[in-house]
C-alpha positions as CSV (number, residue, x, y, z in Angstrom):
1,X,60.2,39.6,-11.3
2,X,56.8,39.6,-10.2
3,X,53.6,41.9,-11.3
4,X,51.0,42.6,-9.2
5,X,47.9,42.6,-11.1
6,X,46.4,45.6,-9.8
7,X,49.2,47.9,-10.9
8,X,49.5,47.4,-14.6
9,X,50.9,50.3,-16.7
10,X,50.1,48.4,-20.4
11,X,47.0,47.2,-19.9
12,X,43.6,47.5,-17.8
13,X,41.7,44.7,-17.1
14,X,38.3,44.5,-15.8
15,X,35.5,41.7,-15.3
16,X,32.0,42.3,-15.8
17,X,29.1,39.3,-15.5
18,X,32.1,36.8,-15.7
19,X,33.3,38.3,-18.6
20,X,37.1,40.0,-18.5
21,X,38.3,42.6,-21.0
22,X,42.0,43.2,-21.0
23,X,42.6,46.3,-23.0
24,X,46.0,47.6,-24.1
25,X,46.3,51.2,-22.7
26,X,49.6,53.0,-24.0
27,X,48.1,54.9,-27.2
28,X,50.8,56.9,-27.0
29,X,53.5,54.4,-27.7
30,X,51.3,52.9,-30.7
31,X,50.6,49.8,-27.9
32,X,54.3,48.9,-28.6
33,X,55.4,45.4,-27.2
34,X,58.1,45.5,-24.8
35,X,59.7,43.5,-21.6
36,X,57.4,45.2,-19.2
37,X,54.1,44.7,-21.5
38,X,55.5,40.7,-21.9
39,X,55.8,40.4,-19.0
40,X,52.5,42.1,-17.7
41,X,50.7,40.2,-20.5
42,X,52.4,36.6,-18.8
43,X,50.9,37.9,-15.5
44,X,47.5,39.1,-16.0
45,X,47.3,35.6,-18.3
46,X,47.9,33.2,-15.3
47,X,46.0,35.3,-12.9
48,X,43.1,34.2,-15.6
49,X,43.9,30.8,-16.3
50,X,44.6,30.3,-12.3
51,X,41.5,32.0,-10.8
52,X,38.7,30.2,-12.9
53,X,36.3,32.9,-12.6
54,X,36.0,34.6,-15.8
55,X,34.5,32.3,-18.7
56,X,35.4,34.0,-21.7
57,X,38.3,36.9,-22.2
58,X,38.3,40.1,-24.8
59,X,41.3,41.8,-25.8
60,X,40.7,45.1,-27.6
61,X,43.2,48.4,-27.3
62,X,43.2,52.3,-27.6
63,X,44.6,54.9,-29.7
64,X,44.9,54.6,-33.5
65,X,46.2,50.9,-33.7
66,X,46.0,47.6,-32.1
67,X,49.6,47.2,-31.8
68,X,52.4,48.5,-33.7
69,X,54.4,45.4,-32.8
70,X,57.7,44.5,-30.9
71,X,59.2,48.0,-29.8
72,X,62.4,48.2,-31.7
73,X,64.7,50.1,-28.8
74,X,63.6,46.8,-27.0
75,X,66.5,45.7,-29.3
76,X,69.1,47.9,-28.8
77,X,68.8,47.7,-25.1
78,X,66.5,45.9,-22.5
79,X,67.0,42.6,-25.0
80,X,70.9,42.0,-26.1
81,X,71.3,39.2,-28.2
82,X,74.9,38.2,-29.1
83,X,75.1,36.8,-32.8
84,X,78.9,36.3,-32.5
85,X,79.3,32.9,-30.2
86,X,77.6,29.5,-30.5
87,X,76.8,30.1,-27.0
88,X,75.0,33.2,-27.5
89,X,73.6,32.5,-30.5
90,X,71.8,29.4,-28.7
91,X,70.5,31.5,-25.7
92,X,68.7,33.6,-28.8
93,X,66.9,29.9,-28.4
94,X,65.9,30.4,-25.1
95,X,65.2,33.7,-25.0
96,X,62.4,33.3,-28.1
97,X,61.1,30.1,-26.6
98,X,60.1,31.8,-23.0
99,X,58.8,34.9,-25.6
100,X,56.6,32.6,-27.7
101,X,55.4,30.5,-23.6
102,X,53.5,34.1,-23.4
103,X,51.4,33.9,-26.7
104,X,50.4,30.2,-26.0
105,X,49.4,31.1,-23.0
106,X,46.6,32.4,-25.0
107,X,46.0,29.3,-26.9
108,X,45.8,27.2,-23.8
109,X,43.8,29.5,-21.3
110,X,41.1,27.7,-19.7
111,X,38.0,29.8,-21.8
112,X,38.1,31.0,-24.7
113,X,39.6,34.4,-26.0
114,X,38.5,37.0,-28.1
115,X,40.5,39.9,-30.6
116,X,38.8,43.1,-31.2
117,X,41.4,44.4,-33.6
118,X,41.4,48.3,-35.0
119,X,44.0,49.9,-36.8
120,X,47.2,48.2,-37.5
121,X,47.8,45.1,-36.1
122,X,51.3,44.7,-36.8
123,X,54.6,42.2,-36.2
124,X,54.5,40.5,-32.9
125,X,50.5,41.6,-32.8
126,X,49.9,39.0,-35.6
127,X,51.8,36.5,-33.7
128,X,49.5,37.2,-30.7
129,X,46.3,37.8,-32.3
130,X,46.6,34.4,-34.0
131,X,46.5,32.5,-31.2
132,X,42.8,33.6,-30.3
133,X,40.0,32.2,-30.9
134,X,38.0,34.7,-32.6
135,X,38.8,37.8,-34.0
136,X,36.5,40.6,-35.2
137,X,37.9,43.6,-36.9
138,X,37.0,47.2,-37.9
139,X,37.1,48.1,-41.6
140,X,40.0,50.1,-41.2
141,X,42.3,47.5,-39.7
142,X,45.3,45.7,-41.4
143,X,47.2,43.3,-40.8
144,X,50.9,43.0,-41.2
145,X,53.9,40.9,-40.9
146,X,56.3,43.6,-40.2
147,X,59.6,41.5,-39.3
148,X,60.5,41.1,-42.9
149,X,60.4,44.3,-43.4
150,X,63.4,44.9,-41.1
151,X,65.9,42.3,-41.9
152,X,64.1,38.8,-39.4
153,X,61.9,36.2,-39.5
154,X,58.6,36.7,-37.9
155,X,59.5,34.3,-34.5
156,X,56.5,34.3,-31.9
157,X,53.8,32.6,-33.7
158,X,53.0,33.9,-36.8
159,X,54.4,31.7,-38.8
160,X,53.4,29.0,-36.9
161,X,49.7,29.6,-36.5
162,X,48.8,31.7,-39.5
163,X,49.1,28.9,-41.9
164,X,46.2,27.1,-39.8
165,X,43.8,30.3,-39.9
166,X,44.4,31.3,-43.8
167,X,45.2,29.7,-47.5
168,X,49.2,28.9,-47.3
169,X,49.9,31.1,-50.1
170,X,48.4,34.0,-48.8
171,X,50.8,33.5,-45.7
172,X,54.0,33.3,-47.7
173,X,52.5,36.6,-49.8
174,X,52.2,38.7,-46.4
175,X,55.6,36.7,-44.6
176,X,58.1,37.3,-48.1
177,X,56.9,41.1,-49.4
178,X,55.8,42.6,-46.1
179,X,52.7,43.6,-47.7
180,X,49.3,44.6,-45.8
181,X,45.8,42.7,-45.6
182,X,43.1,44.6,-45.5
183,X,40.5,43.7,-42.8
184,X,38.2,43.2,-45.9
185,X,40.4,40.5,-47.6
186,X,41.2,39.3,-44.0
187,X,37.1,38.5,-43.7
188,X,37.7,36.7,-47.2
189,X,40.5,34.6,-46.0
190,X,38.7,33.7,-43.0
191,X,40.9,35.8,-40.4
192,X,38.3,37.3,-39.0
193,X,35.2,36.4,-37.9
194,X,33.5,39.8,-39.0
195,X,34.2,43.2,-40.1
196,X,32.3,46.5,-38.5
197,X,32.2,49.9,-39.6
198,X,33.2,51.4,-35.9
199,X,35.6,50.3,-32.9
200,X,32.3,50.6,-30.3
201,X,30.3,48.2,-32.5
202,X,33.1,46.0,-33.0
203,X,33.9,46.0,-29.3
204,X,29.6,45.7,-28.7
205,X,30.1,42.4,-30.8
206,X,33.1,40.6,-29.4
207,X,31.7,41.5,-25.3
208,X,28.1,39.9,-26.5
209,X,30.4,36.8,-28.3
210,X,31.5,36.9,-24.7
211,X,28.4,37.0,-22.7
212,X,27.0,34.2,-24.9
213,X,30.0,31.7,-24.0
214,X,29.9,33.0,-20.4
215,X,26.0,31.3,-20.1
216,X,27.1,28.1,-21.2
217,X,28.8,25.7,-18.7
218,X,32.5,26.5,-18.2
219,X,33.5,23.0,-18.0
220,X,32.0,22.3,-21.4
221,X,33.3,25.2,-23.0
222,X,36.9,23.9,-21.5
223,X,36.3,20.8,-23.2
224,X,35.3,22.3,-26.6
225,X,38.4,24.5,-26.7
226,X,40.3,21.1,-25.9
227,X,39.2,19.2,-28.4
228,X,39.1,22.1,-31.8
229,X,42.8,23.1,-30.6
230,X,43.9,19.1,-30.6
231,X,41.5,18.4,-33.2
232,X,43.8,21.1,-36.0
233,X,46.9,19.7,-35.5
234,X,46.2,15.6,-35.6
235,X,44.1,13.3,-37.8
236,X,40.8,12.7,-37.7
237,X,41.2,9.5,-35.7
238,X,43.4,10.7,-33.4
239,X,41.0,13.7,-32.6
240,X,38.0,11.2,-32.5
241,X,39.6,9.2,-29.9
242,X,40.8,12.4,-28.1
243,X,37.5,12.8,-28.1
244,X,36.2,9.8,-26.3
245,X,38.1,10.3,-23.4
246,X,37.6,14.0,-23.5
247,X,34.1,13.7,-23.3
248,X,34.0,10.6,-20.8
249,X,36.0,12.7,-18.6
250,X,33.8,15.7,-18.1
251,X,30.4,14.6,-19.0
252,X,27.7,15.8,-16.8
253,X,24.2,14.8,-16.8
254,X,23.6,17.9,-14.3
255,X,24.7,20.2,-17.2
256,X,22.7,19.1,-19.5
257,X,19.8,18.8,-17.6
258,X,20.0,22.2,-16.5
259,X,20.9,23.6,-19.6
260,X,17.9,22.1,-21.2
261,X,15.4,23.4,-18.3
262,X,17.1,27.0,-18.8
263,X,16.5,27.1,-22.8
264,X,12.4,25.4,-21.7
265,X,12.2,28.1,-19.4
266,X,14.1,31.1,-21.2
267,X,16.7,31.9,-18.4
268,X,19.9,31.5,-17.7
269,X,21.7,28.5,-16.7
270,X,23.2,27.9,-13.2
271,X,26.7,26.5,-13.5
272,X,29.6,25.9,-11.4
273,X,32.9,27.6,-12.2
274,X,36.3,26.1,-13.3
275,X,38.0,24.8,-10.0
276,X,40.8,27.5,-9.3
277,X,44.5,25.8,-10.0
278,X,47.5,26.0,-7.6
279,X,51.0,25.8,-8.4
280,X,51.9,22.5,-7.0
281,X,55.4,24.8,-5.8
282,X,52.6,26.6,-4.0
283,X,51.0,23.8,-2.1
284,X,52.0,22.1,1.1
């Protein structure tokens, strides 16, 4: 089923100086995570990733928290998953494997993506804040891996991504007791980036984080985001050599020509956009 991107019901997104901010919208239902919000989030990602136009993305919400998590009736109804087959047990496979395609969409959008977290960011929020990029929070957040806490094993990311963000004994702390973390031991640990004393400064912060990595060129930025994601899960030779063809296939003497003259002349740069993808389904 398709979604048609100007008729969300989780989210609103706007774009403003080539910056978008996707904001979760249903304070009333604690920002719960369910099939439509999935499958809105999958949507409003590839319209993103597709169009090439915005250079950097926040994600911030409403209400008293971030996210309470995966809405639990989603369990007892719009998702059934039999446990009592081998058959069914391996579609439980499939279904969490097209669930944790929506998170990495994250990790692999073209530009780069920022969490401005409030309130309790909690189960499948940690799976989805974790694959950002940067995340500021206000004093008041938390952060907590709820799953455990109901009888399953975190499953969209967490667990996966966490240990690359924080120490690995602090993850198996939060993971095994269920515990909370603080926004202030979450600074400590290196979760977040920074910690503010209001949502509006917070949110002031990440869409300035934003403008800054809108100025520079997109391509470059691409290219950065390329080489930190490879460069945290292989070797330093490996990434060095990733590197060197990374670098030799988007170099542009342009770029940094005109970047240079912009910072001589204190104004912006002039840079092209990423080239808009098509589906190759979509072509012909």
């Amino acid at each position: 089923m398709n979604t048609d991107i100007n008729a969300l019901t989780c989210f609103t997104l706007s774009t403003t100086a080539q910056v978008a901010h996707l904001v979760l919208n249903k304070p009333e239902a604690l920002n719960t995570m369910h099939p439509t919000f999935w499958r809105e989030l999958d949507t409003v990602l590839a319209h993103l990733h597709q169009k090439g136009t915005a250079r950097a993305l926040v994600i911030s919400s409403t209400g008293k928290h971030f996210s309470a998590g995966m809405a639990l009736e989603t369990f007892g109804g719009a998702i059934t998953i039999d446990d009592q087959s081998p058959e069914g047990r391996a579609a439980i496979f499939d279904l969490l494997t097209d669930m944790q395609a929506t998170f990495t969409r994250l990790e692999n959008l073209r530009i780069p993506v920022i969490m401005a977290i409030h309130g309790g960011c909690i189960g499948g929020a940690v799976d989805m804040v974790t694959a950002g990029c940067i995340r500021y929070a206000t004093q008041d957040a938390f952060f907590c891996i709820q799953e455990i806490n109901i009888g399953m094993v975190a499953d969209v990311g967490t667990l996966q991504r966490l240990p690359k963000l924080i120490p690995l004994g602090v993850v198996k702390e939060l993971a095994y007791t269920g515990r909370r973390l603080s926004a202030a031991k979450a600074l400590d640990y290196g979760l977040v980036n920074e910690v503010f004393d209001t949502q509006e400064a917070m949110l002031a912060a990440a869409l300035q984080c934003a403008k800054e990595i809108a100025s520079k060129p997109p391509v470059a930025i691409w290219g950065t985001k390329q080489a930190v994601n490879y460069a945290r899960d292989h070797s330093v030779e490996d990434s060095l050599r990733q590197m060197g063809w990374l670098q030799g296939a988007i170099w542009s003497n342009q770029h940094v020509r005109e970047s240079v003259t912009a910072m001589k002349q204190k104004r912006a740069g002039d840079f092209p956009a990423l080239t808009p993808l098509q589906r190759f389904a979509d072509l012909g």
